[in-house]
TORKOL-4160 file (C-alpha; in steps of 0.2 Angstrom, whole numbers, padded with zeros to 4 digits, m for minus):
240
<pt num="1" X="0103" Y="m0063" Z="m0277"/>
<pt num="2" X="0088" Y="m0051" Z="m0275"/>
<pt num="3" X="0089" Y="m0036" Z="m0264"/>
<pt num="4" X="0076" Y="m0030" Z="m0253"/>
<pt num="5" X="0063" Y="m0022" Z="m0258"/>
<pt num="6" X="0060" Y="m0001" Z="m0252"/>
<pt num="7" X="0044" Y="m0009" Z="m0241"/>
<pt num="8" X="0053" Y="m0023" Z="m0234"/>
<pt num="9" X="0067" Y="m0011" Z="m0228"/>
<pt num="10" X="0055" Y="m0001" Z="m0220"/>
<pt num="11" X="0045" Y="m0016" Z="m0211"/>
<pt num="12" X="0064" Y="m0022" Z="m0205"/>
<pt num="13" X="0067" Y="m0003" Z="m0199"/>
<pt num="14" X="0050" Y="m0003" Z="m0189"/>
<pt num="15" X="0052" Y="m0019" Z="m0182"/>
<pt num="16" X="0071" Y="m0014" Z="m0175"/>
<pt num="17" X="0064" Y="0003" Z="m0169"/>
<pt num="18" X="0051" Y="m0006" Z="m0161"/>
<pt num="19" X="0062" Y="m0021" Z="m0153"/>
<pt num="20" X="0075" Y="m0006" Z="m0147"/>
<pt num="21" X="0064" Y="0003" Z="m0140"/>
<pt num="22" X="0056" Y="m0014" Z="m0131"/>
<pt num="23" X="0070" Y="m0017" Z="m0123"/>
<pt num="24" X="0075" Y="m0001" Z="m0116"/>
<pt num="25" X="0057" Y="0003" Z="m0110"/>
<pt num="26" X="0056" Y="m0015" Z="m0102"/>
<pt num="27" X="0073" Y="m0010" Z="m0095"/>
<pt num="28" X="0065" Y="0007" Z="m0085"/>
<pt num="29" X="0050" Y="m0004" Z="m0080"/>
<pt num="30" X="0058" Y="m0016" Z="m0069"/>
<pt num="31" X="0066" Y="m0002" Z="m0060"/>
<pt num="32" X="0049" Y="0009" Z="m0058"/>
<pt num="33" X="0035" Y="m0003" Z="m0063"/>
<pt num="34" X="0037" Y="m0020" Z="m0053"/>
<pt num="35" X="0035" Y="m0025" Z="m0034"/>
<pt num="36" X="0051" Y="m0032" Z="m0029"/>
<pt num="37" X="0047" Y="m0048" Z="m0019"/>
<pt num="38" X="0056" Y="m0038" Z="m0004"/>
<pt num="39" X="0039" Y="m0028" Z="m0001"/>
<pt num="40" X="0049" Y="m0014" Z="m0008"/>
<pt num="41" X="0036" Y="0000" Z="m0017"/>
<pt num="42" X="0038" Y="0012" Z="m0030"/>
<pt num="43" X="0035" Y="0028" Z="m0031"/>
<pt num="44" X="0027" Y="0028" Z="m0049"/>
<pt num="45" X="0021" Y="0013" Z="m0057"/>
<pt num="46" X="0030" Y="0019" Z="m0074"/>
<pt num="47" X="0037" Y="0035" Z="m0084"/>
<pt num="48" X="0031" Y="0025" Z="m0101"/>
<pt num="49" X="0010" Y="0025" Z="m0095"/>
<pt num="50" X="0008" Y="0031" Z="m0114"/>
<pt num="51" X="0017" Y="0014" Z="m0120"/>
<pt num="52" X="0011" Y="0002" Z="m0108"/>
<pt num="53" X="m0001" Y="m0006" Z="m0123"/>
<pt num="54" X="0016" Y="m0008" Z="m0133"/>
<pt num="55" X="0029" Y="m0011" Z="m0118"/>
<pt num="56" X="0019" Y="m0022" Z="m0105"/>
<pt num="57" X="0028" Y="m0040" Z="m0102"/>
<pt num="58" X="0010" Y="m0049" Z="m0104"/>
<pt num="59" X="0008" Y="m0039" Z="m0122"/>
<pt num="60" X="m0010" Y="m0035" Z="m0114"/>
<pt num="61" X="m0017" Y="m0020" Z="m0124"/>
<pt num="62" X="m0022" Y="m0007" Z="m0107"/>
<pt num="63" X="m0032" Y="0004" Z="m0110"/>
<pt num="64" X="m0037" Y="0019" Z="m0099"/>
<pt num="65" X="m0047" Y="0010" Z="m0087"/>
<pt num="66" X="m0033" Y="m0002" Z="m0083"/>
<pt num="67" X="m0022" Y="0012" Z="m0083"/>
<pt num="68" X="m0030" Y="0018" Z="m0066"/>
<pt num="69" X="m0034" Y="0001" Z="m0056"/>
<pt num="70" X="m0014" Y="m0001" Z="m0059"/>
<pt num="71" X="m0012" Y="0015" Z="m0052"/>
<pt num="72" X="m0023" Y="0013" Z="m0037"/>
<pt num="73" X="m0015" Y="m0003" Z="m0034"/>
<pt num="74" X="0003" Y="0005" Z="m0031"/>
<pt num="75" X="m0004" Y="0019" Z="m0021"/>
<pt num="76" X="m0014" Y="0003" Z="m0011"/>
<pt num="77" X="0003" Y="m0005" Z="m0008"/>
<pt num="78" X="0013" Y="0013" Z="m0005"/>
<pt num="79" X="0001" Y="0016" Z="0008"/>
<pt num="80" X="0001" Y="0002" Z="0018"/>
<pt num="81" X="0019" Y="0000" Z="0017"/>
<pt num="82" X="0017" Y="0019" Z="0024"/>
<pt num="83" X="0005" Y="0011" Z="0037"/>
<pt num="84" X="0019" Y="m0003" Z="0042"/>
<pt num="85" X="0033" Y="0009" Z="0045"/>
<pt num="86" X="0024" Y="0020" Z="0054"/>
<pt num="87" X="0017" Y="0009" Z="0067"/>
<pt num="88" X="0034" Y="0002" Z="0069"/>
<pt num="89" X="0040" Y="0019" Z="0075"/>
<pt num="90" X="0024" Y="0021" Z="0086"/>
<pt num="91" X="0026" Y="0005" Z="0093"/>
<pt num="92" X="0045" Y="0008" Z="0098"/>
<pt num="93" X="0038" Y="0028" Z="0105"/>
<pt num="94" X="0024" Y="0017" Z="0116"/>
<pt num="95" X="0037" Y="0006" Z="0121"/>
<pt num="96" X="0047" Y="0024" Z="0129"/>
<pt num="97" X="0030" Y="0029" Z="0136"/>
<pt num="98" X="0030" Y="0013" Z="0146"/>
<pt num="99" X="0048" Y="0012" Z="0151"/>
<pt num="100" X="0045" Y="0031" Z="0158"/>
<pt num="101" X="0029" Y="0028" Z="0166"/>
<pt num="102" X="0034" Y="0014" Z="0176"/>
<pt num="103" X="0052" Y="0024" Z="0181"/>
<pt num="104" X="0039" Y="0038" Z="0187"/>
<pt num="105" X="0033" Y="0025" Z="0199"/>
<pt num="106" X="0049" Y="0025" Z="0209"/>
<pt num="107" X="0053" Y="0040" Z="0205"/>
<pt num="108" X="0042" Y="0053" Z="0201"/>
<pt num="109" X="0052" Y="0067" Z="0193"/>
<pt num="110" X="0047" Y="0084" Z="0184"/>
<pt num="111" X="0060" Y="0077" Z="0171"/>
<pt num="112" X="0052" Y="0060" Z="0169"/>
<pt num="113" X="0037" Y="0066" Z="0168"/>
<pt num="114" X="0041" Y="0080" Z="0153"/>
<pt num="115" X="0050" Y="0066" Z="0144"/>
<pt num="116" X="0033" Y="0056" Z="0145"/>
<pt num="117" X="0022" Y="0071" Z="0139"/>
<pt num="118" X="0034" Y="0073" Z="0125"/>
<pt num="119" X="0034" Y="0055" Z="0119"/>
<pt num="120" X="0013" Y="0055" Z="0120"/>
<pt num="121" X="0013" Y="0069" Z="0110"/>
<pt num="122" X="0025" Y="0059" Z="0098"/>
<pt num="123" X="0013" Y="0046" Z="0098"/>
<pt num="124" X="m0002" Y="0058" Z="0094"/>
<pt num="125" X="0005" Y="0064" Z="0079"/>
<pt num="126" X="0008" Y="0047" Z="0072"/>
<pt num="127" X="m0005" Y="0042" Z="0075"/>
<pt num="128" X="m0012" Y="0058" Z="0064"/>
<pt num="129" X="m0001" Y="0050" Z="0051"/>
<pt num="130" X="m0009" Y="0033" Z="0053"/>
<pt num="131" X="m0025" Y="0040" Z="0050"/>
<pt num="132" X="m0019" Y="0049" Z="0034"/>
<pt num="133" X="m0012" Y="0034" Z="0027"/>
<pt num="134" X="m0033" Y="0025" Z="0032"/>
<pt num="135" X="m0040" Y="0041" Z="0023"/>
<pt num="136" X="m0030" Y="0037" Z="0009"/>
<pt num="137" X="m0036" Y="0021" Z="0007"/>
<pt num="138" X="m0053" Y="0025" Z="0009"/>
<pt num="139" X="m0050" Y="0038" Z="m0005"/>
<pt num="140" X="m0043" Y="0023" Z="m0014"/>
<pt num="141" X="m0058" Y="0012" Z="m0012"/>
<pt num="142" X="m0069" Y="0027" Z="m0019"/>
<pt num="143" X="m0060" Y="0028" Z="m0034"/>
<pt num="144" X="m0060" Y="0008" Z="m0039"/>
<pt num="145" X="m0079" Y="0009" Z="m0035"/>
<pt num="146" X="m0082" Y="0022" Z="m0046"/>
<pt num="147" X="m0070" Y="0014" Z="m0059"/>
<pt num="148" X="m0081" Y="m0001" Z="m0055"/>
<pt num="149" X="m0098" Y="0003" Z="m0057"/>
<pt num="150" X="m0091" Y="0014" Z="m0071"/>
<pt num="151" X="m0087" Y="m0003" Z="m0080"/>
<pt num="152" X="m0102" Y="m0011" Z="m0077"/>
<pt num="153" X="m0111" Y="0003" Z="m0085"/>
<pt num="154" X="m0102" Y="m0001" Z="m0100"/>
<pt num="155" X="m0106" Y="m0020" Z="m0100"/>
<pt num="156" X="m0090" Y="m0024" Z="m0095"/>
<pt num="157" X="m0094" Y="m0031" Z="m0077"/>
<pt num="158" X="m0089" Y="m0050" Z="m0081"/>
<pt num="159" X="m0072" Y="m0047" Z="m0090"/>
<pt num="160" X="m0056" Y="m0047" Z="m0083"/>
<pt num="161" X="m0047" Y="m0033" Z="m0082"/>
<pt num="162" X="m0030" Y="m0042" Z="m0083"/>
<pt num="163" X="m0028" Y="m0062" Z="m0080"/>
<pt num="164" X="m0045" Y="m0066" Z="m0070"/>
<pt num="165" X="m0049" Y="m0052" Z="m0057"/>
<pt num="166" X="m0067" Y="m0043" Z="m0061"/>
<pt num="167" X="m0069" Y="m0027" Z="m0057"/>
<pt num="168" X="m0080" Y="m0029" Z="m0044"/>
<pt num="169" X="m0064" Y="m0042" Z="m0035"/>
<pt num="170" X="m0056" Y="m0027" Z="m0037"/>
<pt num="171" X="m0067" Y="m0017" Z="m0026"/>
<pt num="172" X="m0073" Y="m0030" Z="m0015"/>
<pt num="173" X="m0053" Y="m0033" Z="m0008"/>
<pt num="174" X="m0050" Y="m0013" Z="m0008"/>
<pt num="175" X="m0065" Y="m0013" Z="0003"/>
<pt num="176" X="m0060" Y="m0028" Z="0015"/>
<pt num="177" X="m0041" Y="m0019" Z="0015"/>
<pt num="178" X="m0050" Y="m0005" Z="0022"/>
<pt num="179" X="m0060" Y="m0012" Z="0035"/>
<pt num="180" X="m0046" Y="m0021" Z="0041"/>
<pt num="181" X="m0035" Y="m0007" Z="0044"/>
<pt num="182" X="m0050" Y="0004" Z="0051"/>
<pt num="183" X="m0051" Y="m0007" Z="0065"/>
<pt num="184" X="m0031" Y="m0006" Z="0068"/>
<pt num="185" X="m0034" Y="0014" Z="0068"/>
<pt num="186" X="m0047" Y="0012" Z="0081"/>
<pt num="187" X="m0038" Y="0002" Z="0093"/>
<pt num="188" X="m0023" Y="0013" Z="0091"/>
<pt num="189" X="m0034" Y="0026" Z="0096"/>
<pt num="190" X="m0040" Y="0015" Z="0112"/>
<pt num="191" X="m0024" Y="0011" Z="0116"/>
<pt num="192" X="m0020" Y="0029" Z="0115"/>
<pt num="193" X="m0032" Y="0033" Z="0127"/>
<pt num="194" X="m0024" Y="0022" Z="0141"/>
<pt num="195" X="m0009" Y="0026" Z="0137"/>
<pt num="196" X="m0012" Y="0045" Z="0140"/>
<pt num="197" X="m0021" Y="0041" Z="0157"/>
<pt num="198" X="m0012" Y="0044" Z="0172"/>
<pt num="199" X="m0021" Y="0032" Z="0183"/>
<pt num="200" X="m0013" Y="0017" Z="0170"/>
<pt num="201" X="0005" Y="0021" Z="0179"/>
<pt num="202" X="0000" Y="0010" Z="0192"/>
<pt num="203" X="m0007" Y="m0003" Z="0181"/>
<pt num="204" X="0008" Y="m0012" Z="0172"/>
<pt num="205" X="m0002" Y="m0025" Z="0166"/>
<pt num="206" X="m0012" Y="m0014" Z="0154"/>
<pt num="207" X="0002" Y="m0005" Z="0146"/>
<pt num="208" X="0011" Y="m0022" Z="0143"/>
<pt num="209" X="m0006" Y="m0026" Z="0134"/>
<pt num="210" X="m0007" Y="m0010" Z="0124"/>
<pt num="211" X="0010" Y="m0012" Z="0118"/>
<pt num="212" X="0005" Y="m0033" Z="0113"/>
<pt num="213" X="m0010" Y="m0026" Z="0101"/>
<pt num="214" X="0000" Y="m0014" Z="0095"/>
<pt num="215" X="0013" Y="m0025" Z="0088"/>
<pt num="216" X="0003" Y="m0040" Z="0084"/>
<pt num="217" X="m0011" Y="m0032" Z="0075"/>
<pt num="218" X="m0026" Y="m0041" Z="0079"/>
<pt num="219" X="m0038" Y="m0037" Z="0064"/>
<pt num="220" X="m0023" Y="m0041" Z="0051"/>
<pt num="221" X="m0024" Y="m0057" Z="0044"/>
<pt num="222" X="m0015" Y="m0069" Z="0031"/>
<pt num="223" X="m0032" Y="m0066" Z="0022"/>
<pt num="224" X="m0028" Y="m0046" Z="0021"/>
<pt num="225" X="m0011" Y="m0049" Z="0016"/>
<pt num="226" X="m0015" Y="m0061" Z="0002"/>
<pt num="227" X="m0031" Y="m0050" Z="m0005"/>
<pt num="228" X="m0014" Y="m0034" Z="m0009"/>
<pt num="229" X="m0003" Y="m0049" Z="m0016"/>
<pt num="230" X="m0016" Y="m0055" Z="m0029"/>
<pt num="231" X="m0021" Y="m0041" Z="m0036"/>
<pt num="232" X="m0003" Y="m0034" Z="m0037"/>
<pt num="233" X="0001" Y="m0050" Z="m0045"/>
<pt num="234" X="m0015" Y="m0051" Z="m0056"/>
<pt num="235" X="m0012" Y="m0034" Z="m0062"/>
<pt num="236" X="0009" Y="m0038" Z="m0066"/>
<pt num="237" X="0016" Y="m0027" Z="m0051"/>
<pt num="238" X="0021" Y="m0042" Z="m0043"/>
<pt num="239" X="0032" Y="m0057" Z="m0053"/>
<pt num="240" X="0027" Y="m0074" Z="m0048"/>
């Protein structure tokens, strides 16, 4: 029986290397890398971005440019995830300013009132925070245009960048994502406004509407919502 050969153990040795290190790198990606179907984010979209041509589940080759629309995709998802908890807790602060300005109709009180001057100031600085997470996406936007028009530059404005998106998809959803949530930051300033303004304590009717826009979210849309999901699934963020 022949025994192998010096090159053929060395291919064998590089292909176990290769396989061991597969599987513990895909191992650490599905606890850093992938969008769980949960909505829950990730901080970093790996700790392997050197290995991602090697270690990727799709065996696509990524180079430097897909290295970054992955990476703007994450923060794009962190962010508005950032955006949903945070209008959660200002919808539940406007829901205190309410309850305390119609108690001040009864009873007006120093106390009440305090308590209603410390919750609007609450709502102010999230608010801020709200308008954070929209500069972030706008900074977002800028950088997947630049990585856009970058791409054309180099002839490569009609390939896909993973299974079908262009890069100019890329932008065009970043840039609807955006407008979508500038109009929410807008009419949480509006509602803001009212809120802040004394005469609305004897007007029940349009705090109860403030509170309604604030929790439906007019401008978002299934259309919004699906643009993040297919380009975190075109992209392999997000199993199918």
């Amino acid at each position: 029986r022949s025994r192998p050969t010096n090159s053929l153990r060395m291919a064998m040795a590089v292909v176990l290397a290769e396989a061991i290190l597969l599987d513990y790198a895909r191992s650490q990606i599905c606890c850093t890398s992938f969008l769980g179907a949960d909505g829950n984010s990730v901080h970093r979209y790996t700790k392997f971005v050197g290995c991602l041509s090697t270690i990727h589940d799709r065996d696509l080759a990524m180079d430097d440019h897909s290295r970054r629309m992955v990476k703007c995709c994450v923060d794009l998802h962190n962010t508005v995830k950032r955006w949903n908890d945070l209008n959660r807790s200002g919808l539940a602060v406007g829901a205190e300013i309410v309850n305390l300005t119609i108690k001040l109709r009864s009873k007006n009180t120093v106390d009440l009132s305090l308590k209603r001057q410390h919750k609007i100031q609450s709502l102010r600085r999230v608010l801020e925070q709200m308008e954070n997470a929209v500069n972030k996406m706008a900074n977002l936007y800028s950088n997947t245009k630049a990585l856009s028009e970058l791409l054309t530059a180099q002839g490569r404005h009609s390939e896909a960048l993973f299974f079908s998106l262009r890069p100019y998809h890329y932008c065009e959803y970043f840039e609807s994502i955006l407008k979508v949530y500038c109009q929410e930051l807008s009419l949480r300033r509006s509602i803001l406004v009212v809120i802040c303004d004394p005469r609305t304590q004897t007007r029940r009717c349009d705090l109860m509407a403030c509170l309604t826009s604030w929790l439906h979210e007019p401008y978002c849309s299934s259309t919004s919502t699906s643009m993040l999901e297919c380009i975190l699934v075109d992209c392999g963020l997000r199993k199918m």
